[in-house]
KOLSE-348397 format. One record per residue (C-alpha): residue number from 1; z, x, y. Coordinates in steps of 0.05 Angstrom, whole numbers, always signed. Each point is the difference from the previous one (the first is absolute). Example, Ala and Ser with C-alpha at 12.3 -4.5 7.8 and 13.67 -1.06 7.14 Angstrom:
% KOLSE-348397
(r 1, (+156, +246, -90))
(r 2, (-13, +27, +69))
***
This chain:
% KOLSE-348397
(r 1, (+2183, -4939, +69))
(r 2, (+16, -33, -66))
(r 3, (-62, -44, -43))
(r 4, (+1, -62, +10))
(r 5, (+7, -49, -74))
(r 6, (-41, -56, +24))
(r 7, (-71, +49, -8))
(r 8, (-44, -9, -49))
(r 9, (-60, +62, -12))
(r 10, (-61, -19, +13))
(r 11, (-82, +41, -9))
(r 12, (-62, +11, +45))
(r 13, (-51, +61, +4))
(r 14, (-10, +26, +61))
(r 15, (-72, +40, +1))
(r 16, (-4, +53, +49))
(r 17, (-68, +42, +24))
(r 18, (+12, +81, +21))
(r 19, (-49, +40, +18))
(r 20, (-23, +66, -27))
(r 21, (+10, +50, +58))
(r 22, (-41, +59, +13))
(r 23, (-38, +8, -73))
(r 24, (-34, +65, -9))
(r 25, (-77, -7, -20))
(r 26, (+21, +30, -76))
(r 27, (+49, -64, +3))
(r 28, (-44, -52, +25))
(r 29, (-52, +21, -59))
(r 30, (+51, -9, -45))
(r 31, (+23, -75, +16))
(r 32, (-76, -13, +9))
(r 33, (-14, +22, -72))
(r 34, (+67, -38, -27))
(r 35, (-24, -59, +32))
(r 36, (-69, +8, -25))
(r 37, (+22, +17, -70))
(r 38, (+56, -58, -9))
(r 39, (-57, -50, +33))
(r 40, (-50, +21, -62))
(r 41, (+51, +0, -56))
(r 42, (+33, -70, +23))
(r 43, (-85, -23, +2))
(r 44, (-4, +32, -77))
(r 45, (+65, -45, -18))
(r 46, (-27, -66, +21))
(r 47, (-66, +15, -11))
(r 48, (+26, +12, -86))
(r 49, (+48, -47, +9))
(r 50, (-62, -61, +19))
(r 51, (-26, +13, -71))
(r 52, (+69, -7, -41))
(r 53, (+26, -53, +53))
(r 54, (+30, -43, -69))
(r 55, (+26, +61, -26))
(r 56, (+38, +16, +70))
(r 57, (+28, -74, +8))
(r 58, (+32, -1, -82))
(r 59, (+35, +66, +31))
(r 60, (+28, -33, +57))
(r 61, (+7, -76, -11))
(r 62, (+70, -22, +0))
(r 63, (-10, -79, +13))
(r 64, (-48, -42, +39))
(r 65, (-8, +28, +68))
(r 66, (+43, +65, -16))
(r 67, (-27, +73, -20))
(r 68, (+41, +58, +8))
(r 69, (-22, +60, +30))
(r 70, (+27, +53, -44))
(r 71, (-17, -26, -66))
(r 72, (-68, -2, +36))
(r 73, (+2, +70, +12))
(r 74, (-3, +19, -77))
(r 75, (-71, -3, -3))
(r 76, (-13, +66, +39))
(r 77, (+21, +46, -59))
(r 78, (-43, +37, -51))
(r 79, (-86, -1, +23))
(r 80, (+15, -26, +62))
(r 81, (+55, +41, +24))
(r 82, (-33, +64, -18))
(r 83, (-66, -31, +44))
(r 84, (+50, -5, +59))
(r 85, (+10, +72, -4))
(r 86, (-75, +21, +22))
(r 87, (+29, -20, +68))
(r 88, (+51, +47, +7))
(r 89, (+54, -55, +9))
(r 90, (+55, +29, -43))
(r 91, (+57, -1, +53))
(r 92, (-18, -70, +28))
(r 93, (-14, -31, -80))
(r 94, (+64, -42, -1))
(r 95, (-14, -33, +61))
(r 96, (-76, -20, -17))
(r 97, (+22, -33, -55))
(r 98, (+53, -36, +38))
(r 99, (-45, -22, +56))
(r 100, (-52, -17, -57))
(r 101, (+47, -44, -42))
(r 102, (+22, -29, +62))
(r 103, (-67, -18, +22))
(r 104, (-23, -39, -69))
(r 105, (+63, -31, +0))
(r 106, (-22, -32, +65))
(r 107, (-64, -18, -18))
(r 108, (+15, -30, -69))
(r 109, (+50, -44, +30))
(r 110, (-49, -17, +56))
(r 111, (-52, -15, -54))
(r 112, (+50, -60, -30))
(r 113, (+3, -27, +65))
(r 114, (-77, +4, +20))
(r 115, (-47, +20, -55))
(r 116, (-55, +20, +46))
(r 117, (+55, +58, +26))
(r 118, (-51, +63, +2))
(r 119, (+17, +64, -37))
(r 120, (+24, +48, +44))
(r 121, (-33, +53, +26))
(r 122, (-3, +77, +31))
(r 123, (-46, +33, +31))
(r 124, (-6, +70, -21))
(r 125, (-43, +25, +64))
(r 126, (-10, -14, +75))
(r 127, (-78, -15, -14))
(r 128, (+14, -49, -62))
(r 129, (+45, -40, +61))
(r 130, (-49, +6, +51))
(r 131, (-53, -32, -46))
(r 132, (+42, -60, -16))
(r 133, (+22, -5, +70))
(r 134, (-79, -6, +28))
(r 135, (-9, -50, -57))
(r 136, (+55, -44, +27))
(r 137, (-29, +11, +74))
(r 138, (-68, -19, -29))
(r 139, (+27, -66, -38))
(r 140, (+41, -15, +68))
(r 141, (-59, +1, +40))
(r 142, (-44, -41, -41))
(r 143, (+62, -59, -3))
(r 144, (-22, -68, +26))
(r 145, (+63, -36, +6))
(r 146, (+77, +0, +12))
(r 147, (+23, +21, -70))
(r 148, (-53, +44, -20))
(r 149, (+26, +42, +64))
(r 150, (+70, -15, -9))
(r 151, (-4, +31, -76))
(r 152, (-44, +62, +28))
(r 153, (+55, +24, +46))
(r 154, (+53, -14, -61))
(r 155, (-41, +45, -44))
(r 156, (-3, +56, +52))
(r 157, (+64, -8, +23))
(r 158, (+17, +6, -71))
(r 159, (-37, +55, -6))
(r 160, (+37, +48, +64))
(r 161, (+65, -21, -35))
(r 162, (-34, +39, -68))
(r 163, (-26, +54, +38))
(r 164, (+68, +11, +40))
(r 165, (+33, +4, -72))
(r 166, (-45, +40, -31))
(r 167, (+20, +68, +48))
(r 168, (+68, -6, -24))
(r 169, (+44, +38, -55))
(r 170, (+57, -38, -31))
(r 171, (+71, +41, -15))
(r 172, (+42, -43, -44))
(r 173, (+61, +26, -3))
(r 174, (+38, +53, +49))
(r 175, (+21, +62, -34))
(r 176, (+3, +80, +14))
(r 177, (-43, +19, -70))
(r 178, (-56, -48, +9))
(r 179, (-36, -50, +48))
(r 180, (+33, -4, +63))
(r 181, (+69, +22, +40))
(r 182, (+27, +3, +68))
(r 183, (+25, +58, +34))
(r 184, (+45, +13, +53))
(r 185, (+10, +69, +42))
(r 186, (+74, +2, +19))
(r 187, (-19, +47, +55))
(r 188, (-51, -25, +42))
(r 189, (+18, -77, -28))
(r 190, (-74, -13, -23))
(r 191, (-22, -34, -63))
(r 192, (-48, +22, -40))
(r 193, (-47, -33, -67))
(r 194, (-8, +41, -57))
(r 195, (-66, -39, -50))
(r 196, (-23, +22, -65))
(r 197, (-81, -2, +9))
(r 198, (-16, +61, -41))
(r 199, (-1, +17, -74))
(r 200, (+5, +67, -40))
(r 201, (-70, +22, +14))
(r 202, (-1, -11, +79))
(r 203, (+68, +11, +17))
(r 204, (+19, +40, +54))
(r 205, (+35, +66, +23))
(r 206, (+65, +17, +40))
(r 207, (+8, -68, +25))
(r 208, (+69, +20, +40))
(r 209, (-24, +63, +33))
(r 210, (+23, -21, +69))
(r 211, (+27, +34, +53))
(r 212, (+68, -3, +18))
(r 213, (+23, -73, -21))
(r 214, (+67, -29, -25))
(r 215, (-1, -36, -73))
(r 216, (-32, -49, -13))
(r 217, (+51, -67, -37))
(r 218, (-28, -50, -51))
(r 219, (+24, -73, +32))
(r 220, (+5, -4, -73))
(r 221, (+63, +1, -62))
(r 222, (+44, +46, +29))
(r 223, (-40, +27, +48))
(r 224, (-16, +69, -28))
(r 225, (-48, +51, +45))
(r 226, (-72, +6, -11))
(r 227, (+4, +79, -27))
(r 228, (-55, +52, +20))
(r 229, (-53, +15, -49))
(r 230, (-59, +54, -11))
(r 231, (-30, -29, -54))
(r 232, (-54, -56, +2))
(r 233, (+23, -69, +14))
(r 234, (-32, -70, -10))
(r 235, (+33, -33, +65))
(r 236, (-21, +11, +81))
(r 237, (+62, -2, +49))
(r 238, (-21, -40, +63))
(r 239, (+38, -18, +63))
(r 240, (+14, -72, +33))
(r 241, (-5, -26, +55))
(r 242, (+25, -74, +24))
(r 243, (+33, -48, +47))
(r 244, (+71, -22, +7))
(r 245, (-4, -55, -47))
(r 246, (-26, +47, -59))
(r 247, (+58, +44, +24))
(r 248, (+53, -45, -16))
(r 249, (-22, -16, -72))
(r 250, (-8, +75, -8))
(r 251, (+83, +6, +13))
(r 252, (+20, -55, -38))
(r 253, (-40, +33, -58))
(r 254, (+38, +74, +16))
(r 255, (+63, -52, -11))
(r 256, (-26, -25, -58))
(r 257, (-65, +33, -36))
(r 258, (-9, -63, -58))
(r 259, (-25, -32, +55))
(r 260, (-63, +30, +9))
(r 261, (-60, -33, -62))
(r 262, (-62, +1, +1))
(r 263, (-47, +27, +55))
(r 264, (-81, +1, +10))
(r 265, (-43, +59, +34))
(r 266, (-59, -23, +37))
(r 267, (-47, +29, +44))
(r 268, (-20, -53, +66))
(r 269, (-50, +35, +56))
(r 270, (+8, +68, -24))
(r 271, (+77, -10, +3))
(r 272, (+40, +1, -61))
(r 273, (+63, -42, -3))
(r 274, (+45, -11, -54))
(r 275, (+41, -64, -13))
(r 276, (+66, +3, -32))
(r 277, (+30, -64, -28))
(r 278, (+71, +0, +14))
(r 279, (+54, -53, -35))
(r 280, (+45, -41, +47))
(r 281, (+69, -15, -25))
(r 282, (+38, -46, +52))
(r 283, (+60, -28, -13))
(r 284, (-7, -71, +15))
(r 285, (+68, -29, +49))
(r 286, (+16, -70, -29))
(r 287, (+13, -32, +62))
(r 288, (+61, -57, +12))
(r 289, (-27, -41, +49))
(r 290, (-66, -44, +10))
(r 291, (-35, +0, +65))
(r 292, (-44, -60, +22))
(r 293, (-62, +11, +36))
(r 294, (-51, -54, +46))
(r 295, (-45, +22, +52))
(r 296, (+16, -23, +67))
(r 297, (-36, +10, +71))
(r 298, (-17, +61, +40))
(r 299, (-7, +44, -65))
(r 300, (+68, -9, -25))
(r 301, (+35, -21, -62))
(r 302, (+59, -40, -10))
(r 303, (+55, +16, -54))
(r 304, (+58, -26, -39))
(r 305, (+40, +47, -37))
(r 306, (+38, -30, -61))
(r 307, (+48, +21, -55))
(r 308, (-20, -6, -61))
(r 309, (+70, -7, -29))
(r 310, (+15, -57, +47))
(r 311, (-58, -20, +32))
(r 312, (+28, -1, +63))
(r 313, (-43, +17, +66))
(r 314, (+22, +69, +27))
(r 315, (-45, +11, +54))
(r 316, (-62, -31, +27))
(r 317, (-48, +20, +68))
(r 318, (-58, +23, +13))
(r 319, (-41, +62, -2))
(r 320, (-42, +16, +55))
(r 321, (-65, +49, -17))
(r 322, (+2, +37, +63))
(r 323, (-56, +51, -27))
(r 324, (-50, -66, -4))
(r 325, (+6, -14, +68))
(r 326, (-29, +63, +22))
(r 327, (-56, -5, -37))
(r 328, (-62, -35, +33))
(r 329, (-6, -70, -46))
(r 330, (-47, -34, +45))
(r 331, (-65, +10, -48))
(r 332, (+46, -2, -70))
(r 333, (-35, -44, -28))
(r 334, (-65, +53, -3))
(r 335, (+36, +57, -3))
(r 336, (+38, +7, -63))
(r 337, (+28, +66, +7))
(r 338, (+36, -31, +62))
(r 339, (+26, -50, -56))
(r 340, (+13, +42, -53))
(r 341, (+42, +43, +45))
(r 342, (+43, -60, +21))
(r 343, (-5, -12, -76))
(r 344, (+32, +69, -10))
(r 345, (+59, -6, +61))
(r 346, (+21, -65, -21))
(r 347, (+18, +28, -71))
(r 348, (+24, +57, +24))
(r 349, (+50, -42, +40))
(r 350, (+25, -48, -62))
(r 351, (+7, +75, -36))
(r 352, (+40, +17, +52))
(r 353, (+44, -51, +1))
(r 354, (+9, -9, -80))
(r 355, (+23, +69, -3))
(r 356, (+46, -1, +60))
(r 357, (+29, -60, -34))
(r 358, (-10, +19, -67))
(r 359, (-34, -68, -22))
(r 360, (-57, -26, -41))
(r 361, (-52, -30, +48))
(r 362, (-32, -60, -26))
(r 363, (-60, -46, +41))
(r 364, (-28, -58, -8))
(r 365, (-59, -4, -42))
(r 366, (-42, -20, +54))
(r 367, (+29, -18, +67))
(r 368, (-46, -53, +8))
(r 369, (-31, -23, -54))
(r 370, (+51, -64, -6))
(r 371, (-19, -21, +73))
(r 372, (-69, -8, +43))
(r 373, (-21, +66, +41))
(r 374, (+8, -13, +66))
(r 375, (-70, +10, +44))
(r 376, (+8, +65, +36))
(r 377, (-38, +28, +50))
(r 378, (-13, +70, +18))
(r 379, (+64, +16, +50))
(r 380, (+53, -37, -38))
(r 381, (-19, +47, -60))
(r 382, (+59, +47, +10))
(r 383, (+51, -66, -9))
(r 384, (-34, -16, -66))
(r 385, (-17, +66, -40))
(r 386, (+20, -27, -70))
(r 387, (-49, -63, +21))
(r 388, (-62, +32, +3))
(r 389, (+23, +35, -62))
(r 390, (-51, -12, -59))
(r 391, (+32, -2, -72))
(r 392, (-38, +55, -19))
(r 393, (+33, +37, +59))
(r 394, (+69, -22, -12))
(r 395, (-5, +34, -63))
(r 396, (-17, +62, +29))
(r 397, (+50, +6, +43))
(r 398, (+47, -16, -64))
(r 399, (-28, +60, -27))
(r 400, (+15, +43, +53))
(r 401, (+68, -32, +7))
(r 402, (+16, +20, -73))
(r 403, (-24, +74, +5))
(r 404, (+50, +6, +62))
(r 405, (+68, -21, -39))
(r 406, (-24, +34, -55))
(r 407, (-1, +68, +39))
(r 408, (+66, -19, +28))
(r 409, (+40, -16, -73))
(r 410, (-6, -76, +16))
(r 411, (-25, -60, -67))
(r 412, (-68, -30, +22))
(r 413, (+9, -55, +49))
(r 414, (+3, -72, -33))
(r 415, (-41, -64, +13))
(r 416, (+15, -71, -1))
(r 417, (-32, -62, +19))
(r 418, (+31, -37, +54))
(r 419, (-14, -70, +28))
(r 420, (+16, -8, +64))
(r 421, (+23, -74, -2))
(r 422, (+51, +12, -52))
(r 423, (+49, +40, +26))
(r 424, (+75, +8, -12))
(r 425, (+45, +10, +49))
(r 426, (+40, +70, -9))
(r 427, (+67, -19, +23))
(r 428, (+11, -68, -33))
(r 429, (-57, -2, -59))
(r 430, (-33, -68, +22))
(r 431, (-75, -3, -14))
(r 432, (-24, -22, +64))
(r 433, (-79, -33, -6))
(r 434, (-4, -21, +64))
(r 435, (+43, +48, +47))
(r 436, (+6, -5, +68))
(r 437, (-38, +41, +33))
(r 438, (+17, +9, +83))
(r 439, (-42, +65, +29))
(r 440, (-12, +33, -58))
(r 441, (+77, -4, -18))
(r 442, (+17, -32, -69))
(r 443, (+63, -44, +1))
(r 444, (+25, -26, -72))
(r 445, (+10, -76, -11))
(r 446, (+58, +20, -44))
(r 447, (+45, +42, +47))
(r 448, (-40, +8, +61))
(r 449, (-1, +77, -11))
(r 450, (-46, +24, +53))
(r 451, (-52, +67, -17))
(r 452, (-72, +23, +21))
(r 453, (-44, -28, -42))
(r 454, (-35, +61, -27))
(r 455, (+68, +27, -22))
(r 456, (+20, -57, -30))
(r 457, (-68, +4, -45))
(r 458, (+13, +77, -2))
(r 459, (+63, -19, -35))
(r 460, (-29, -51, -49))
(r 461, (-39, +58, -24))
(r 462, (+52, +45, -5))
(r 463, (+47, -60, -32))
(r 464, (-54, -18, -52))
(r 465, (-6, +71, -27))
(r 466, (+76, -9, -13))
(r 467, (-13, -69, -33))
(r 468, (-51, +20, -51))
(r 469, (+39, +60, -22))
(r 470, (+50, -55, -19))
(r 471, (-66, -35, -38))
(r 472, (+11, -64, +44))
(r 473, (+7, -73, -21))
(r 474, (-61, -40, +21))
(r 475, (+17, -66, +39))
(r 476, (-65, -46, +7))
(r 477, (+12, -32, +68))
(r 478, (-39, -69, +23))
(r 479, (+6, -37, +50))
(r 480, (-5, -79, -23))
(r 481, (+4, -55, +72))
(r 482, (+69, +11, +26))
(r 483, (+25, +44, -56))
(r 484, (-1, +69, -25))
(r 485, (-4, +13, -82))
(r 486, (+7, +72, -29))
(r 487, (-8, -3, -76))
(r 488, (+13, +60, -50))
(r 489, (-29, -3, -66))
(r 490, (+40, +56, -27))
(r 491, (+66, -27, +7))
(r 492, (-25, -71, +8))
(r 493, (+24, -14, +63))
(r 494, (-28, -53, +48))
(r 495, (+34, -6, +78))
(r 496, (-20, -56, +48))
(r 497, (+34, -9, +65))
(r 498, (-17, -20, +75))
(r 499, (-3, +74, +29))
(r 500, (-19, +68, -16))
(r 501, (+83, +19, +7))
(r 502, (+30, -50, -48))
(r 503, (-55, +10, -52))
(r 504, (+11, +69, -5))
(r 505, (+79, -3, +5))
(r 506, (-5, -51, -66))
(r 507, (-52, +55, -34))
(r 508, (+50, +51, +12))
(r 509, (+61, -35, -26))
(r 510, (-46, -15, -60))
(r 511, (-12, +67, -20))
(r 512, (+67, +23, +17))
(r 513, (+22, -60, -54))
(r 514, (-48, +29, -50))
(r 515, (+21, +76, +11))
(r 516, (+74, -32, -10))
(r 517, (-14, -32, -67))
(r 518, (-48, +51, -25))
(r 519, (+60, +53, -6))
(r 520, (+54, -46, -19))
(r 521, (-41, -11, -69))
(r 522, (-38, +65, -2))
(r 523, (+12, +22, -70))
(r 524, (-35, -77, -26))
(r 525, (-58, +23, +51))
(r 526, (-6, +72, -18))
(r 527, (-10, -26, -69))
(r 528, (-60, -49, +19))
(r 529, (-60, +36, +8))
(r 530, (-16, -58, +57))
(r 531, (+53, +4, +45))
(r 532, (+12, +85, -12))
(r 533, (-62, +11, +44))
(r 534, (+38, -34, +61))
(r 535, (+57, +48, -6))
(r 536, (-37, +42, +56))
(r 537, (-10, -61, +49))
(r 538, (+76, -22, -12))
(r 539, (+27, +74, +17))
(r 540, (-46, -6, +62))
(r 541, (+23, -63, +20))
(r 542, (+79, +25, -5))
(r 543, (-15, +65, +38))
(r 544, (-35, -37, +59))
(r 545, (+37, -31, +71))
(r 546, (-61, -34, +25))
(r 547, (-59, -40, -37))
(r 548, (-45, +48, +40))
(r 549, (+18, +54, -43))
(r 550, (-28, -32, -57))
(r 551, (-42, -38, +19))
(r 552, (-81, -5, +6))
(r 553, (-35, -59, +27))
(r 554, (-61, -28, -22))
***
């Protein structure tokens, strides 16, 4: 299969967690005592680093709100990178510094923001923890109101978050000489870690003395194999274990070893994991058609597909989320997992269909925050799941919406604002504000074009996308006794007539007169700096069949 032209690259991280399988005792004391050690040299750092805090933000100030990370970095040199030393940290040096650059990056740009930002903070020991963790408990316990409480379990869950951190060693970079590399075993197709935690004076012997076992590969460069080795080395060689969705990052990266970055080993119930950040590159499909989206009953959605060329409607229905229906909805509006599955199917069916269809998805901003919510009660809940939608929630499922067509090569979905009371007919144009509306069927006063209602706001949406890629012209409509005005102050243009059809038809030939005289004397309006910014309306105007296309209503 050929690439596709209309792609455009686009970049996430992926972090994914494997565990370290079957560690000898000699390997578990080693990981302890790396953890240990890079826990008490990243405390030394900060805790020099409080004392020369104007020193450390000259280094790394680049402009209000901005300090960079490496320049940062160029205070551990000299005194206080022999002092690191004492910890036996050599093979993990490049990374503390990273981590601690990183860090007072943070919290100097943190500080701009709020000044009473605390310095932050490690704990060097399991007893200096537990001390400020019974003084929280103790200031918890003597709180006498709501906030007092409220800021007690912040500071403690603050605290957990610290400690969590704390059993961790960070490997900056992946490489076969130093910090970190993955391994793969050709023969029995199982992946290995290989971390520098030792230095010169505690490194170990024959780490490959194993019996009968293919070579191991770097998933690194070109993919050389790890050679055997009887002198002492400063690296342990662990196995992984993991599910299939670690397992399919892990193949991508034998495909392509760059992406593998960063990764962090961390100890959690006498377990030790290690998490391996892992760059995304997906090319992004630039999609030639719009599709239109409105909720509609029984779970479902109704569409309008559009081209965007033409803006013509292609297709239009409705989805039905049979995977809802299963579901018991009869307490949803306690149980929110109940919700935030439907939540889940429902984007997972507007995924579906964009990529089937290869579209752009867009939605109303809120279906129904331009008309009243209807009272519901508790068994007519599964006609009105969008209704008992809070913003907050709407957003959510956005969210998850976004993350879906992302994983499939799809743009984020677009939102527009839609008023349901202004709506253009899709086969003749006409702005119909007062429609007529016979079992929830819309029938145009223009051409009597007959549709579903829903899919005739579907394809609004979908048609107003189209329209503001065009950067629409706004027409003020008002309704004055028996007549209808639309005024433009752009191109000065005032319409009154008796009905919505004849105003619009007299707008349109107006424009179409101004497009007209605009390029018969474009080189005098070229040369005005008033008139050259209309150039873009006047092209829009020529290109367009229908005042729909171009137009927005206000």
């Amino acid at each position: 299969m050929h690439e596709r032209k209309d792609r455009k690259t686009t970049m996430s991280y992926t972090t994914i967690t494997l565990k370290l399988h079957n560690l000898s005792k000699c390997k578990k004391n080693v990981i302890d005592s790396a953890i240990q050690n890079y826990t008490k040299s990243l405390k030394y750092l900060l805790s020099a680093a409080s004392s020369d805090i104007e020193q450390i933000k000259k280094l790394g100030y680049v402009k209000p709100g901005v300090y960079n990370h490496t320049k940062i970095e160029t205070y551990v040199k000299g005194d206080v990178s022999e002092k690191l030393n004492m910890y036996s940290i050599e093979p993990m040096k490049d990374s503390i510094k990273f981590e601690f650059g990183s860090i007072m990056a943070s919290y100097l740009r943190l500080k701009e923001i709020y000044p009473d930002t605390p310095f932050p903070r490690i704990y060097g020991s399991e007893e200096e923890a537990e001390l400020e963790y019974k003084s929280l408990q103790d200031k918890l316990c003597k709180s006498i109101d709501a906030e007092q409480i409220k800021e007690s379990h912040k500071q403690i869950k603050k605290l957990l978050q610290k400690l969590e951190r704390n059993n961790s060693v960070f490997f900056c970079r992946c490489s076969p000489k130093r910090n970190f590399c993955i391994l793969y075993d050709e023969l029995k197709k199982r992946y290995f870690a290989k971390l520098y935690l030792l230095n010169n004076k505690n490194a170990l012997l024959k780490q490959h003395e194993r019996k009968a076992v293919s070579k191991l590969m770097y998933i690194h460069g070109d993919k050389e194999y790890l050679e055997p080795s009887e002198k002492k080395e400063q690296y342990i060689i662990v196995p992984l274990s993991f599910g299939k969705f670690q397992l399919q990052y892990l193949e991508k990266a034998l495909q392509n070893p760059s992406i593998i970055k960063t990764a962090r080993l961390f100890k959690n119930n006498d377990n030790y994991y290690l998490s391996i950040n892992i760059k995304n590159e997906t090319k992004t499909i630039k999609p030639d058609k719009i599709v239109g989206f409105y909720p509609s009953n029984n779970f479902s959605l109704a569409y309008a597909v559009i081209d965007k060329n033409t803006d013509e409607m292609l297709d239009s229905g409705k989805i039905h989320c049979a995977a809802i229906k299963k579901l018991n909805t009869r307490n949803i509006l306690t149980n929110k997992e109940i919700f935030k599955q439907i939540l889940n199917i429902t984007a997972k069916e507007i995924r579906n269909f964009s990529v089937q269809n290869n579209c752009q998805p867009c939605l109303p901003s809120y279906p129904y925050s331009s008309c009243a919510r209807t009272s519901i009660v508790e068994k007519d809940i599964a006609k009105h799941i969008f209704n008992i939608a809070t913003l907050t929630q709407y957003g959510k499922f956005t969210k998850i919406l976004d993350s879906k067509l992302f994983s499939s090569a799809l743009p984020p979905h677009i939102r527009v604002s839609l008023d349901i009371h202004k709506v253009f007919c899709p086969m003749c144009g006409v702005l119909n504000t007062s429609p007529m509306i016979v079992q929830k069927t819309w029938i145009c006063s223009g051409c009597g074009f007959a549709k579903e209602s829903e899919i005739i706001f579907a394809a609004n949406v979908a048609a107003k996308v189209s329209k503001n890629s065009k950067k629409p012209i706004k027409l003020n409509v008002k309704k004055m006794h028996d007549k209808i005005v639309i005024k433009n102050k752009l191109l000065n243009i005032c319409i009154e007539a008796s009905d919505d059809k004849a105003a619009f038809e007299k707008v349109w030939q107006e424009l179409k007169k101004f497009s007209e005289d605009y390029f018969e004397h474009l080189e005098e309006h070229l040369n005005d700096s008033k008139t050259k910014k209309l150039y873009g309306v006047a092209k829009n105007i020529r290109q367009a069949s229908y005042l729909y296309e171009i137009a927005e209503i206000n």
